[in-house]
C-alpha positions as CSV (number, residue, x, y, z in Angstrom):
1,X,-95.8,4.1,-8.2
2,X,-92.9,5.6,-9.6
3,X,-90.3,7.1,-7.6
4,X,-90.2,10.8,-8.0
5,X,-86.3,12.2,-6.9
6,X,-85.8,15.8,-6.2
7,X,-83.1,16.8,-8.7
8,X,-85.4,15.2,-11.6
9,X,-83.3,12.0,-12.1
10,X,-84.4,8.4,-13.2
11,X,-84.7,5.9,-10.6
12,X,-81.2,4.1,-12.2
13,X,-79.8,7.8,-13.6
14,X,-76.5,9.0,-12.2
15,X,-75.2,12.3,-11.3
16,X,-72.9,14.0,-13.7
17,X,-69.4,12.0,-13.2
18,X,-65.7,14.0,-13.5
19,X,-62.3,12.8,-13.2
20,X,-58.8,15.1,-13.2
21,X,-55.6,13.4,-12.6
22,X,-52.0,14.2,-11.5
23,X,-53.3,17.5,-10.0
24,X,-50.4,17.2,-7.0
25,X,-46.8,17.4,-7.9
26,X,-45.6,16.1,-4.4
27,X,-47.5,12.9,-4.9
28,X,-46.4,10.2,-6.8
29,X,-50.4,10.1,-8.0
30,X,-53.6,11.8,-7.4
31,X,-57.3,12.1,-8.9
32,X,-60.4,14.1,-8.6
33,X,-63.4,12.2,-8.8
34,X,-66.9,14.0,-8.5
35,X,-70.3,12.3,-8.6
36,X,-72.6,15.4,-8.9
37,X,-71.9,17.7,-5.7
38,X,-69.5,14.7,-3.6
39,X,-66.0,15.6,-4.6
40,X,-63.2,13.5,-3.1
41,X,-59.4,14.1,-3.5
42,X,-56.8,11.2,-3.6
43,X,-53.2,11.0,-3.2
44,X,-50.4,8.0,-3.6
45,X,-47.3,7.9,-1.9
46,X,-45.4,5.0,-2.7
47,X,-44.4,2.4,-2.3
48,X,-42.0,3.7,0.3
49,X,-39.7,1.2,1.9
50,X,-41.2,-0.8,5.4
51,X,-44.2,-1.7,6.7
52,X,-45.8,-1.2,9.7
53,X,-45.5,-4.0,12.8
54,X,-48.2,-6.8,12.5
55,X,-47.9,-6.6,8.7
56,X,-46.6,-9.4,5.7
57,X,-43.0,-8.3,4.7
58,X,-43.1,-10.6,2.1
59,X,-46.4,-8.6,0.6
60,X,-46.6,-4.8,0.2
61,X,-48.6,-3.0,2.5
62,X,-51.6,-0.3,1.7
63,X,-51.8,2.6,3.9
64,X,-55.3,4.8,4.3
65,X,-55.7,7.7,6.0
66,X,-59.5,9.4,5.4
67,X,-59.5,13.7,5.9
68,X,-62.8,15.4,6.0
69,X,-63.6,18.0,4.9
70,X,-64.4,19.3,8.5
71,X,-63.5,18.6,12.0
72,X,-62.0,15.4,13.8
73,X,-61.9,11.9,12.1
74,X,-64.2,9.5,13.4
75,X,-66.1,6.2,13.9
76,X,-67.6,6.4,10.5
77,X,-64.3,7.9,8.8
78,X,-62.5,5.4,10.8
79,X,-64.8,2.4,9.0
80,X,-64.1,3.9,5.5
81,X,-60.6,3.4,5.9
82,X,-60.9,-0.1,7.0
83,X,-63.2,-1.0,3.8
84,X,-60.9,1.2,1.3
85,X,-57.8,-0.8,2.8
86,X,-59.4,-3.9,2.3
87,X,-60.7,-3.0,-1.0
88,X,-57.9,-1.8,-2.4
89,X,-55.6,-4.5,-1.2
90,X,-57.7,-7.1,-2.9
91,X,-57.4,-5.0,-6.1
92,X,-53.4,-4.3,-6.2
93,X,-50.7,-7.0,-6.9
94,X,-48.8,-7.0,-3.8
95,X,-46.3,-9.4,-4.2
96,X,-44.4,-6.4,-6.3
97,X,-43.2,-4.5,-4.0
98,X,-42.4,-6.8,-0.8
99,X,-42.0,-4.6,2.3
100,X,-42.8,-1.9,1.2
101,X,-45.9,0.7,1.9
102,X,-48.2,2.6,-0.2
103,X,-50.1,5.1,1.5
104,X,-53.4,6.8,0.0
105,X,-55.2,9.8,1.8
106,X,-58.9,10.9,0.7
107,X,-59.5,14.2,1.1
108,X,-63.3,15.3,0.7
109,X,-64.0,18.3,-0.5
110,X,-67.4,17.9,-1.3
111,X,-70.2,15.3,0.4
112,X,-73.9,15.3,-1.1
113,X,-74.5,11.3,-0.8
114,X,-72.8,8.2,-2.0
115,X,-69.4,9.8,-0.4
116,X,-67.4,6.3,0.1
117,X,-67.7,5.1,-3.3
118,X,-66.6,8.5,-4.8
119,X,-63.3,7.9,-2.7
120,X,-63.1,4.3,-3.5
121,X,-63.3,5.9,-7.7
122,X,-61.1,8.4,-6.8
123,X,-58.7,5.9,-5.1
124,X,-58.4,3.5,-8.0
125,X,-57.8,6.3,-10.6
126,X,-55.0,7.9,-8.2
127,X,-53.1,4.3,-7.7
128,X,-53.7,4.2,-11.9
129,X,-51.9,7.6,-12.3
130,X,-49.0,6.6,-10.0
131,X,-48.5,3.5,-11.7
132,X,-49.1,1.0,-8.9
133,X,-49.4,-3.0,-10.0
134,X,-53.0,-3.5,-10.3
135,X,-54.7,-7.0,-10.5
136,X,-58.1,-5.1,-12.6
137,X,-59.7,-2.0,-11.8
138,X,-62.7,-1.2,-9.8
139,X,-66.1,0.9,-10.0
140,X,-68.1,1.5,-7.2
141,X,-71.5,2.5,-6.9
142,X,-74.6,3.3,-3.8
143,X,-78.2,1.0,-4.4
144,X,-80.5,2.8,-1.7
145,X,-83.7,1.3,-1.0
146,X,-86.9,3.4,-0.8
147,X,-89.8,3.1,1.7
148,X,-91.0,1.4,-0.7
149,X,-88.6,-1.1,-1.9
150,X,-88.0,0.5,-4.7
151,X,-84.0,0.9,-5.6
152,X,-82.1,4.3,-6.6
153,X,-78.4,4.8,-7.7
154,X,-76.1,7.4,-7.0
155,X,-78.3,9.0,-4.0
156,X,-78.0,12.3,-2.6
157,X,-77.2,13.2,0.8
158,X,-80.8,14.5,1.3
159,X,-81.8,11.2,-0.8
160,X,-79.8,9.0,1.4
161,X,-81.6,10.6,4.7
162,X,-84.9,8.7,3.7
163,X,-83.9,5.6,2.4
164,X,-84.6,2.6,4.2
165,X,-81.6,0.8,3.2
166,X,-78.5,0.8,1.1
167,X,-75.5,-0.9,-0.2
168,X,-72.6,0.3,-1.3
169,X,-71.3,-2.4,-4.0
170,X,-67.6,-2.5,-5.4
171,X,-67.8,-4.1,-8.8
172,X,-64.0,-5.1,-10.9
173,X,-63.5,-3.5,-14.0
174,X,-60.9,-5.1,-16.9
175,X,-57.9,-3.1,-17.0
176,X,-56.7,-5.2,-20.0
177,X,-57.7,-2.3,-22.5
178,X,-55.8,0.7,-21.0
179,X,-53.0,-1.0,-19.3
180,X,-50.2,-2.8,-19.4
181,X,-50.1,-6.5,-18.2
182,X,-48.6,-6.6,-15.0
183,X,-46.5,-9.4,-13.7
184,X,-48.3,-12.7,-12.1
185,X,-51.8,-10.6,-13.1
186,X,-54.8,-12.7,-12.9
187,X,-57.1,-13.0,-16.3
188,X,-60.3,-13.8,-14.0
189,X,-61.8,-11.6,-12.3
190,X,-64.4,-12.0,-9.0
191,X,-68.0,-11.2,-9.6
192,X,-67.7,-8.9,-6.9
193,X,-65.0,-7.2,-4.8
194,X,-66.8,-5.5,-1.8
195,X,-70.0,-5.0,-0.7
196,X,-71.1,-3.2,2.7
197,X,-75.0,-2.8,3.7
198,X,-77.0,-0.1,6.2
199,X,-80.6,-0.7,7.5
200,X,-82.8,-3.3,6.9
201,X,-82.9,-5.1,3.8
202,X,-84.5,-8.7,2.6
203,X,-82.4,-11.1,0.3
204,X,-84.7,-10.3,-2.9
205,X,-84.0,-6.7,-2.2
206,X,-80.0,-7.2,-2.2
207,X,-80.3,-9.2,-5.4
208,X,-82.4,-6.3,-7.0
209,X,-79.2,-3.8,-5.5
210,X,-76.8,-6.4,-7.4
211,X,-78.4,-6.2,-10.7
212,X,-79.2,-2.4,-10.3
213,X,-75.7,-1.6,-9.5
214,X,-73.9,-4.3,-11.6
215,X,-75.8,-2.2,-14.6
216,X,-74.9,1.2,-13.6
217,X,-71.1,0.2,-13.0
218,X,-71.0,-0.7,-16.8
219,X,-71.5,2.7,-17.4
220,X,-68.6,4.1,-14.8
221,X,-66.0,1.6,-16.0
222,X,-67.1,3.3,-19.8
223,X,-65.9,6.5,-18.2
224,X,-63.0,5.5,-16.2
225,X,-61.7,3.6,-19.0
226,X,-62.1,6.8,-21.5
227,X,-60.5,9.1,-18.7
228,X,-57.6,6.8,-18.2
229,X,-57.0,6.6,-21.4
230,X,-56.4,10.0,-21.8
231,X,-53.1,11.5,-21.4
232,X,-51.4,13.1,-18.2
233,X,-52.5,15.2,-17.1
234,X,-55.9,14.0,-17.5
235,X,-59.4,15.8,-17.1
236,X,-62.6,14.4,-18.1
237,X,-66.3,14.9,-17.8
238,X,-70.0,13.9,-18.6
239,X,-73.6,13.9,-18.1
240,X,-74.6,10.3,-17.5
C-alpha cells in the first residue's frame, strides 16, 4: 500500500526549502530558513563577554531563547531550547571564546510540521553568517511513522497529527568546502549528532528513520552548502 500524502508528495519528497541570510542589522547573524509553510527566524549575538553561574568559564557558553509565534513560552518551547542548546554546543568549537556567551533566539513565523528542525537549520546558517567557530555543520530533518509503519520526511502539521511516531534526527554536515578551517577543528565527524523520538516506535522502525533521514539530509546539506556559499547577503531557494 502506498502512502498517499495530501499535498501530493513522495513518501521520502521534501517541501520546497529557502534560506535568506544577514536579514537583521542589529544582530551579529541571522537566517531565514523555510521548509514549505514552517518559517523560523534566527538571530546571533555574540559572543558577548560572561557566562551565566553554573557554567565552564574556561568554555564559551550558548544561550537559546525559543519565541513563538503566539502567546506564552511553554513546556514544549521550553524542551526545544534545551535540545537546540545541546545541539548546537556539540556543533561549535567552544574553547574559542572562553567566558564568553553566544546567545541565539528562534523566532517562528510560520509552523506547518517539522518546526524544530527548521530552527535547528535556521540556527546553524545564522551562527555560519555571524562567523562563530564551528566544528562541521548540521542538517536536520523529521522521519514520521505512519499507522502503518510506513516512514515520511518533512511532515506537515496536519501530517504529523496522524502519525504514529516520529524522530527528529540531526545529522553533521562537512563544512570543509565552504569554510575556513578553524582552530583545533576536528576532521571526523560523528554519525550522528542528535536524535529525539515521540510515540511508539520498534528498533527496526528507528533504523528504517536513520536510513530515511540520513538520505534526505544529503540533499539539505546540497542546499545549505550552495546557499552558504553565496555571498552576503544571501537568499536562496528550491523545489526539492
Amino acid at each position: 500500500m502506498e502512502v498517499v500524502r495530501a499535498d501530493g508528495r513522495t513518501p521520502n519528497q521534501l517541501r520546497p526549502l529557502a534560506c535568506s541570510r544577514n536579514l537583521l542589522h542589529r544582530a551579529h547573524g541571522s537566517a531565514r530558513w523555510s521548509q514549505g509553510d514552517t518559517i523560523v527566524l534566527a538571530a546571533v549575538y555574540g559572543p558577548k563577554a560572561g557566562i551565566r553561574k553554573g557554567e565552564n568559564p574556561e568554555k564559551a557558553s550558548i544561550e537559546v531563547i525559543w519565541k513563538p509565534k503566539t502567546g506564552q513560552t511553554g513546556k514544549a518551547e521550553k524542551e526545544y531550547e534545551m535540545i537546540l542548546k545541546r545541539t548546537l554546543q556539540s556543533i561549535c568549537l567552544l574553547a574559542v571564546h572562553p567566558n564568553t556567551t553566544t546567545s541565539i533566539i528562534l523566532q517562528v513565523v510560520g509552523d506547518d510540521g517539522a518546526l524544530l528542525p527548521c530552527a535547528i537549520n535556521a540556527s546553524c546558517a545564522a551562527l555560519v553568517d555571524a562567523g562563530v567557530p564551528l566544528k562541521h555543520l548540521a542538517v536536520a530533518i523529521c522521519c514520521g511513522l505512519t499507522e502503518g509503519g510506513y516512514v515520511v520526511l518533512d511532515p506537515t502539521k496536519s501530517e504529523e497529527q496522524k502519525m504514529r511516531a516520529f524522530a527528529y534526527l540531526v545529522f553533521p554536515n562537512s563544512s570543509h568546502s565552504v569554510l575556513p578551517k578553524a582552530p583545533s577543528a576536528v576532521d571526523e565527524e560523528p554519525g550522528i549528532i542528535t536524535s529525539v523520538t515521540y510515540g511508539l516506535m520498534s528498533e527496526s522502525h528507528y533504523i528504517n528513520c536513520l536510513g530515511h533521514g540520513h538520505a534526505a539530509c544529503a540533499k539539505i546539506s546540497e542546499f545549505l552548502r550552495k546557499s552558504l556559499q553565496t555571498q552576503f547577503p544571501g537568499d536562496l531557494s528550491k523545489g526539492t
